[in-house]
C-alpha positions in Angstrom: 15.0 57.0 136.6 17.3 54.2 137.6 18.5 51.9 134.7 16.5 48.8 134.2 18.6 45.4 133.5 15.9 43.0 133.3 17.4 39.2 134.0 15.0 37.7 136.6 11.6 36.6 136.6 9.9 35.2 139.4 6.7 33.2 138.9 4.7 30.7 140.7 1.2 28.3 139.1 -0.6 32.1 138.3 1.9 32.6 135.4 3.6 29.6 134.8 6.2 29.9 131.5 5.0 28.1 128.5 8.4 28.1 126.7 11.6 28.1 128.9 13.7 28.3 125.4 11.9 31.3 124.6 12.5 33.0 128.2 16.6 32.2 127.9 16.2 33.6 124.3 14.7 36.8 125.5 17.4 37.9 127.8 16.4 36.4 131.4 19.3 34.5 133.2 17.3 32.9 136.4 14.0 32.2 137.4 12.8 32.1 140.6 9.7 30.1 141.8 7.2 30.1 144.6 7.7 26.6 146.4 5.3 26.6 149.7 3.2 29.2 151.8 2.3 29.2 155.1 2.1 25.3 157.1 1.0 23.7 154.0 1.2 25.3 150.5 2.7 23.6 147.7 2.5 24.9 144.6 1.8 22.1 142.2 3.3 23.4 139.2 6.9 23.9 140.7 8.7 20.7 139.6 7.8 20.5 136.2 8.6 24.4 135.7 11.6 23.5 137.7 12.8 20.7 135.8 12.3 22.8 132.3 13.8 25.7 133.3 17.2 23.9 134.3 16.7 22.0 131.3 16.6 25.1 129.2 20.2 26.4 130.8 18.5 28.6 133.1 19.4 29.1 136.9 17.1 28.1 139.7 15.4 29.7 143.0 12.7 29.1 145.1 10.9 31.2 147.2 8.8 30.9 150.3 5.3 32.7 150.6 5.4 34.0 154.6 2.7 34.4 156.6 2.1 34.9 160.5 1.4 31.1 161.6 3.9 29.2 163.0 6.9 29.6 161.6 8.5 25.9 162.3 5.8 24.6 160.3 6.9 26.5 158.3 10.0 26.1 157.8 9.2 22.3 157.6 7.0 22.5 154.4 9.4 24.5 152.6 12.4 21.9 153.5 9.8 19.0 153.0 8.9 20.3 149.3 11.8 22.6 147.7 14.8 21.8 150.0 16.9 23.3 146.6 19.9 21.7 145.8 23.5 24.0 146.4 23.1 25.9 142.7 19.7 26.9 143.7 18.8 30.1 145.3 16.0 30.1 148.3 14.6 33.4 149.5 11.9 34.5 152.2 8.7 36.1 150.4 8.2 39.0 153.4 5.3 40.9 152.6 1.7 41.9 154.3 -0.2 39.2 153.0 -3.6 40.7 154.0 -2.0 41.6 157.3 -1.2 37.8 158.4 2.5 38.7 158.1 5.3 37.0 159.6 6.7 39.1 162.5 10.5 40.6 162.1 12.1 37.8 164.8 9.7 35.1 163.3 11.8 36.0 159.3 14.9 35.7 161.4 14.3 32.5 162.6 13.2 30.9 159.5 15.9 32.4 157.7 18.6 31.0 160.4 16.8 27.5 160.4 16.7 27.1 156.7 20.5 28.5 156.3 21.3 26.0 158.8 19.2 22.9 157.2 21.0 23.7 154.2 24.9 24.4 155.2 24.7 27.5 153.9 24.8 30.5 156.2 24.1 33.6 155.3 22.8 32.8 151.3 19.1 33.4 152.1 17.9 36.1 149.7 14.7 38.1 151.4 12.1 39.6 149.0 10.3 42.2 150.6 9.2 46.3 150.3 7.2 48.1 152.7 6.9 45.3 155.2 11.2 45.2 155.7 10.9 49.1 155.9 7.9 48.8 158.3 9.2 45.9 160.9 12.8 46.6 160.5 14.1 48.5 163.4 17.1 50.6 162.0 19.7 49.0 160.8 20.1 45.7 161.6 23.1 43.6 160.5 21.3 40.5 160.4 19.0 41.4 157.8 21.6 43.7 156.0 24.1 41.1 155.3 21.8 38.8 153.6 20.6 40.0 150.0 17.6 41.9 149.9 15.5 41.1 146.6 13.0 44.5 146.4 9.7 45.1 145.6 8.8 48.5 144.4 7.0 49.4 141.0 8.2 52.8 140.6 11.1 54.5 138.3 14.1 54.4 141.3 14.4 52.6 144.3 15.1 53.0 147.8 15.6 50.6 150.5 14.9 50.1 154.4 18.6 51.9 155.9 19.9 47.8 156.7 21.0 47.6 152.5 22.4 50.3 150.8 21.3 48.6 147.2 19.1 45.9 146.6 20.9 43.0 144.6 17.5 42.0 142.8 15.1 45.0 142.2 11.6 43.6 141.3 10.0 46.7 139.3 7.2 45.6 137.6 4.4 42.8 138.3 3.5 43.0 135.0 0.9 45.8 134.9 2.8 48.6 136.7 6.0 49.7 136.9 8.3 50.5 133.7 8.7 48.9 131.1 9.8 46.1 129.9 6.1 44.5 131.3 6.5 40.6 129.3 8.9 38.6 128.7 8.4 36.3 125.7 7.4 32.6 126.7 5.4 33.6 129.6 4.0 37.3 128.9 2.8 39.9 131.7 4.9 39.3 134.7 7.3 40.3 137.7 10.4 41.0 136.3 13.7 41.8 138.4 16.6 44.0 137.6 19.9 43.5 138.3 22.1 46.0 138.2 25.3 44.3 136.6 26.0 41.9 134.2 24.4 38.3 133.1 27.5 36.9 133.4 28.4 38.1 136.9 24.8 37.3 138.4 25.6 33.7 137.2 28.8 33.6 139.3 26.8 34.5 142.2 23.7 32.9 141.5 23.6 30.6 144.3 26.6 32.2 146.4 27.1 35.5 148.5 27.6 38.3 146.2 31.3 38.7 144.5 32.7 42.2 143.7 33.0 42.8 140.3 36.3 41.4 138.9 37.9 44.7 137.9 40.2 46.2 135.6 44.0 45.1 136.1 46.1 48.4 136.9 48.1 49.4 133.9 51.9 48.6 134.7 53.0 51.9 135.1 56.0 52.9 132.8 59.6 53.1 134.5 60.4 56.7 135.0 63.0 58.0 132.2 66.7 58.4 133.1 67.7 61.7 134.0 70.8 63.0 132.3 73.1 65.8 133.4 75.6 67.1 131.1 78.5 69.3 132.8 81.2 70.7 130.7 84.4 71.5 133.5 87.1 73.1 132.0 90.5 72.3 134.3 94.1 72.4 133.5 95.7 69.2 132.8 97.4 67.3 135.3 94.1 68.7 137.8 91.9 66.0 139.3 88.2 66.8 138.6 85.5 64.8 141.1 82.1 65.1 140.8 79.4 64.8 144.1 75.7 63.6 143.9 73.9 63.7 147.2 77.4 64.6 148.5 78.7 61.0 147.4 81.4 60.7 144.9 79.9 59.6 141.5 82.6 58.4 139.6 80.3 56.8 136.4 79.5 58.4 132.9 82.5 61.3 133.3 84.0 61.5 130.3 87.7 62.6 129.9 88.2 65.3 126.7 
């Protein structure tokens, strides 16, 4: 079973948080919201849940609910509404929706356009699970260098061949999954792993991901002198030279 490191929940007006205090207390370090869906879904419950979550000390996302109509509309309604701020994270919400999903080159295009809206290239996180595995085509840079945020209630992970790790693993919705299932100030959920710690998603929060700072090499010790000792026996009056490496070494000889 893969280790579970709950941090994240992501929510949206079916289960908003009654206690933001409570949620920091418990553990979580970021919350991530659903903004818009489709052409012209906002959720009404996203600024005030916004506004006390970031009140509470807790970091910020919002997501967008995908669906197979056009995609610049859009991409409009999620700048119109959310349009997060720079220490916000925004992600795609890719999944089969019923079967009106958004096509592969339709999620690359709303990804591109909103990076661009934004000035930040290459920060779009994308939530998906079966839908990336089934519309994916191999391994596809584009999608691989963005963070994938996974979906899969089971005890391990695996991931469409584009990621070699998700950065946020979403294992439970709240019923299935393991365990933990609630998180105190909101309940039953969808909670998200991270595999590393609070401190360290905070630093990447709302940035590409940074390698771990690691451990500074020990200094290693200088190597000990190495000491010869040769005892010559010559007559007096008889000059006595010693060769390293064939070179004269004329230091440490000491006359009897």
């Amino acid at each position: 079973m893969s280790s579970i490191n709950p941090l994240v929940v992501d929510l949206s007006h079916w289960d908003p948080a009654d206690d933001y205090q409570e949620v920091l207390n418990a553990g979580i370090v970021g919350v991530i919201y659903k903004a818009t869906e489709g052409q012209g879904y906002n959720d009404p419950t996203y600024v005030d849940q916004q506004h006390a979550a970031k009140a509470a000390g807790l970091k910020w996302g919002a997501y967008h609910f995908a669906d197979g109509s056009d995609v610049d509309g859009q991409i409009n309604n999620f700048m119109s509404f959310a349009c997060p701020d720079g220490d916000e994270i925004f992600c795609l919400d890719w999944e089969d929706n019923g079967g009106d999903v958004m096509s592969a080159d339709n999620a690359k295009h709303w990804i591109t356009e909103v990076e661009k809206a934004l000035g930040r290239p290459g920060q779009c996180v994308l939530y998906s699970g079966n839908t990336a595995k089934e519309l994916i085509n191999g391994n596809d840079p584009f999608f691989g260098s963005r963070r994938l945020w996974l979906a899969q209630y089971s005890s391990s992970w695996t991931t469409q061949e584009s990621w070699e790790a998700p950065w946020l693993w979403q294992y439970t919705d709240g019923v299935y999954g393991p365990s933990p299932h609630s998180i105190a100030g909101i309940g039953p959920c969808d909670i998200n792993s991270y595999d590393g710690s609070a401190a360290h998603l905070i630093e990447e929060w709302a940035n590409k991901p940074v390698p771990p700072h690691p451990h500074p090499k020990p200094h290693p010790h200088p190597p000990a002198p190495k000491l010869v000792t040769v005892n010559i026996a010559a007559p007096s009056g008889v000059r006595v030279q010693v060769m390293v490496n064939d070179l004269p070494y004329r230091r440490a000889i000491r006359r009897q």
